[in-house]
N, C-alpha and C positions, 0 to 999 in steps of 0.2 A: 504494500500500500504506500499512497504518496501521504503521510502524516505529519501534521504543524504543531509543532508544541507548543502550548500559551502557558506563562503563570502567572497566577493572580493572588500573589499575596496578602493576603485580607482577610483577616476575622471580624470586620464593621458590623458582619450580623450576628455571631457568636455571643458566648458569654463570658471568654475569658481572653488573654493572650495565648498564642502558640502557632497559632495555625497560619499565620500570616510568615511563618518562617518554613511551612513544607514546601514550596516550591525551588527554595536557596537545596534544601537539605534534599531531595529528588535529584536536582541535577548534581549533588554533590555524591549521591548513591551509583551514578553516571546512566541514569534513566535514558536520556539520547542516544548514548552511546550503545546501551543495551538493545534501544531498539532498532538499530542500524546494524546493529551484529545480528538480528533477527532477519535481516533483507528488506528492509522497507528504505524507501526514501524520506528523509526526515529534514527537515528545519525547521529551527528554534527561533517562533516569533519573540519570545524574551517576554518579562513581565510586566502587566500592567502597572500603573499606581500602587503606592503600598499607604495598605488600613489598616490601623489597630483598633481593636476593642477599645473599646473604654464608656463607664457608666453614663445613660444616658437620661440622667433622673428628669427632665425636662417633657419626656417622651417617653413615661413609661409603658404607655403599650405596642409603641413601634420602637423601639431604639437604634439610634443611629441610622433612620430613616434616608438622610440626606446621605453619608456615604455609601451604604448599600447600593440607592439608587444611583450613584458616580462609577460605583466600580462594576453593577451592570451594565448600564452604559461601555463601559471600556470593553469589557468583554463580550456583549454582542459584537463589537465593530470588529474586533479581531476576530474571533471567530466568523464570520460575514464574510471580512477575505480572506481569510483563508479559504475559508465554501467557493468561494470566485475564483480565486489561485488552482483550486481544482484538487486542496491538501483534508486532511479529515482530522479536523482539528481533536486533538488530545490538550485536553484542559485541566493543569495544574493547579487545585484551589491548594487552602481556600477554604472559608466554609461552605457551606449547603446554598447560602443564598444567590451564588455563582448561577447555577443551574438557570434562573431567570431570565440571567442577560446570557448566557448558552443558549438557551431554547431560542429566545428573544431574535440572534443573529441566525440562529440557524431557518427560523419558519419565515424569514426574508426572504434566503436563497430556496429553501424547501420544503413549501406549507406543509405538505404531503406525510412529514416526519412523527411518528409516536414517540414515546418516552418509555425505556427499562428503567424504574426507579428501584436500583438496588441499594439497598438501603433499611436500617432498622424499623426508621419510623417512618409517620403517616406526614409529619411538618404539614399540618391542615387546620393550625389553629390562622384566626384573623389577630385584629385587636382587639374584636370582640371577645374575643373564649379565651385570650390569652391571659395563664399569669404571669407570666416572667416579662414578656414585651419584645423578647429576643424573636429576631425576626427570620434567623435558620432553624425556628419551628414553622415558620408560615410559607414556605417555599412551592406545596404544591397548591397550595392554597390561592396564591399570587398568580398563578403559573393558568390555573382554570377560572381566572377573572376577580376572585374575592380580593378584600385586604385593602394597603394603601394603593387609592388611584393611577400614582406615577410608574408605579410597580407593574401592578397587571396593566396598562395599558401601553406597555414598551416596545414591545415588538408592532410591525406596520397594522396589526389584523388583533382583534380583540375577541376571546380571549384569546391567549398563546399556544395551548394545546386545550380541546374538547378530553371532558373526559372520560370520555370511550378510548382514547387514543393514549392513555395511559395504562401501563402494570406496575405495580406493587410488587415485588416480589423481596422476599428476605422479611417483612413485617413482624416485628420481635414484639407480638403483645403481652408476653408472659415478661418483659423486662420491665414494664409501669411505667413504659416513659410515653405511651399513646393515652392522649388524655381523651375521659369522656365524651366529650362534646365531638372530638373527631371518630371517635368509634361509632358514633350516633351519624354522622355524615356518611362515613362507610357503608353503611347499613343500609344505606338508598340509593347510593352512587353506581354507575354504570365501570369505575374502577377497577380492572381488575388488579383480584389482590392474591397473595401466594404469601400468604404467612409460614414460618419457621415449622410450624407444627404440620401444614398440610405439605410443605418442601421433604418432609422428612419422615410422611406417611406417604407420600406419592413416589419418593425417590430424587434425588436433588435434579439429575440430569433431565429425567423426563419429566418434572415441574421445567424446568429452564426450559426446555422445548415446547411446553404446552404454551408457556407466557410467549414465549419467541411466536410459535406461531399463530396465536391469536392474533398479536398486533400485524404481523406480516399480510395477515388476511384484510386488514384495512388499511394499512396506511405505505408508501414506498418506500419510507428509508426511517432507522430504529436510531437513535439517541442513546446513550448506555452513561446514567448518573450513578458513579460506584463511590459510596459514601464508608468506610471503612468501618463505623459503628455496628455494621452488619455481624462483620465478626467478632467470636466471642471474645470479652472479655481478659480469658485467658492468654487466649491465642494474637490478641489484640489491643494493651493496656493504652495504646497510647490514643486510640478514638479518646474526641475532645470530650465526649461522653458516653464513658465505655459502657458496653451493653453486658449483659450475663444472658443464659440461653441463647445466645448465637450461633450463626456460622461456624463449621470450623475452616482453615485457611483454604485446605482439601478443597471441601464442598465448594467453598466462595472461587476457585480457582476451579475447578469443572465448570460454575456456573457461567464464569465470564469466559472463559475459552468458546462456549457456545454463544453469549450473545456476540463477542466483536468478532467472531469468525463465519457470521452471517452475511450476505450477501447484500443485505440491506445496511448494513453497519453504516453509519454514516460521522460516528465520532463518540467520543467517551469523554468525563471527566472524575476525579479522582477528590473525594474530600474529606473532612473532620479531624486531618490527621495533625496534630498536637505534635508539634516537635520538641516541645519544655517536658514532654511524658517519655520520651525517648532516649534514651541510653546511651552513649558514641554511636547514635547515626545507626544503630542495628535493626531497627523495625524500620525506619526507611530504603535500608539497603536490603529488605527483604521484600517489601514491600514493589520495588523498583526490579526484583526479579521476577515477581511475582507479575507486574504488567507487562513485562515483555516478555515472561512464556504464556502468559494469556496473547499474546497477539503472534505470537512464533508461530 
C-alpha cells in the first residue's frame, strides 16, 4: 500500500497528560521504518499542532472545546490530502477525539466510507449525559450529529457518518466505563455493536468478519479507529484509561490483521496511548510491531 503517516499530538480532549507525547515515542519505536520493511510505500506527513490537556473549569461539560475543534480541523486537512495524494492515511493520535477530524477529511474525498470503531467504549455521551465534560467520551456521538455544533458539523455533509454505517466492535461493558445513558442509546441505535462477551462466544476472527462484512455490504471503503483501551489491562497498562476484561494483544492483533487487510481498507488511526504509563518506550515498541504485522 501507498501509506501517509500523520501525528497528532494532543490530548485537548482527554483527561490527563501523556498522550500528546505517543506520536514522538511511535516514530521513536521506528513505526515508519517498520512499515516500509513491511513493503508499503510510506511518507511521513509529520505532526500537527501540539495540545495539552489541561482543566477546563470554564466548560465543564465540553472541555477544551476550542482546541479539540483546532486540532480536528488540522487533521481533517491532512488527512484530505493525503486521500488526494492517493496515500491511506495512518493516523498517529492522540486521543479519541482525533477520529472527528479523520472521519471529517476523509467523507470529503469518500462519502461512501463506514467506520470499525475498535475500541472499549461507546464515547456517546453529549454535554448533556456527561459527567466528566471530557470530550474523548463524546467522539461517536459528534461523529452521528449530536454534541457541540462546530464538532458535528465539520466535515462538508452533516452528519459525518449515518449510523448504520458504523460497528462497534471490542465494546468492554463489563469494564463500567459505558455509562447508562449511552447503553440506553444503544438499545435503539441501528449501530452495530460486537461487544467483548459476544467476540468471544462467536470467536474473535469470525466476529471481525461478521462486522467487516456487514459494513462492506453498505458502504465502499472501511475507516479502522484502533483505540488501545480495547486491550486488556494486563496486557495493556499504559491505555490513558486502562480497561480490565479486554482484548488480549493475540485476539486485538487477528482482529486488525483482518480489518486493514481488507480490500476496502481505506486508513486507520491509533489512540489513548499514555506514554507517562510506559516504561523505556516498551509498550510503544511493541505496540509499533504490532501495527506493522497487522499491515505485513
Amino acid at each position: 500500500m501507498k501509506l501517509a503517516v500523520v501525528g497528532v499530538p494532543s490530548s485537548a480532549g482527554a483527561r490527563a497528560l501523556g498522550q500528546e507525547k505517543a506520536p514522538t515515542a511511535f516514530r521513536t519505536a521506528k513505526l515508519v521504518e517498520r512499515l516500509r520493511d513491511a513493503g508499503h510505500e510510506v511518507v511521513d506527513y509529520g505532526d500537527t499542532e501540539s495540545f495539552c490537556f489541561t482543566p477546563d473549569h470554564q466548560n465543564s461539560k465540553a472541555q477544551n472545546t476550542l482546541a479539540v475543534l483546532k486540532v480536528c480541523r488540522l487533521v481533517a486537512d491532512k488527512v484530505e490530502k493525503a486521500l488526494w495524494d492517493g496515500f491511506n492515511p495512518i493516523v498517529l493520535g492522540g486521543d479519541c477525539t482525533i477520529a472527528i477530524g479523520s472521519l471529517a477529511g476523509i467523507v470529503n474525498v469518500s462519502p461512501h466510507t463506514g467506520l470499525l470503531y475498535f475500541d472499549g467504549d461507546a464515547d456517546l455521551n453529549t454535554p448533556e449525559t456527561t459527567v466528566s465534560g471530557i470530550l474523548d467520551g463524546m467522539v461517536i456521538a459528534h461523529i452521528i450529529g449530536k454534541g457541540v455544533k462546530e464538532l458535528s458539523h465539520l466535515a462538508k455533509r452533516y452528519p459525518i457518518l449515518r449510523e448504520e454505517n458504523i460497528a462497534m466492535f471490542g465494546l468492554n461493558l463489563a469494564s463500567g466505563y459505558v455509562d447508562p445513558p449511552e447503553i440506553k442509546f444503544l438499545e435503539g441505535s441501528p449501530i452495530l455493536q460486537f461487544s467483548t462477551e459476544k467476540i468471544r462466544r462467536v470467536g474473535v476472527e469470525s466476529a471481525a468478519r461478521q462486522a467487516l462484512d456487514a459494513l462492506k455490504s453498505i458502504v465502499d471503503k472501511i475507516f479502522v479507529h484502533f483505540d488501545v483501551d480495547v486491550i486488556d489491562v494486563d496486557c495493556m497498562p499504559a491505555a490513558d484509561v486502562s480497561h480490565s476484561s479486554g482484548l488480549t494483544f493475540d485476539e486485538a492483533l487477528k482482529t486488525l490483521k483482518i480489518f486493514v487487510r481488507c480490500d476496502s481498507f481505506i486508513g486507520m488511526e491509533i489512540t489513548e496511548f499514555n506514554v507517562n504509563k510506559d516504561r523505556n518506550n516498551q509498550l510503544a515498541t511493541k505496540l509499533a510491531e504490532f501495527i506493522a504485522s497487522a499491515l505485513r
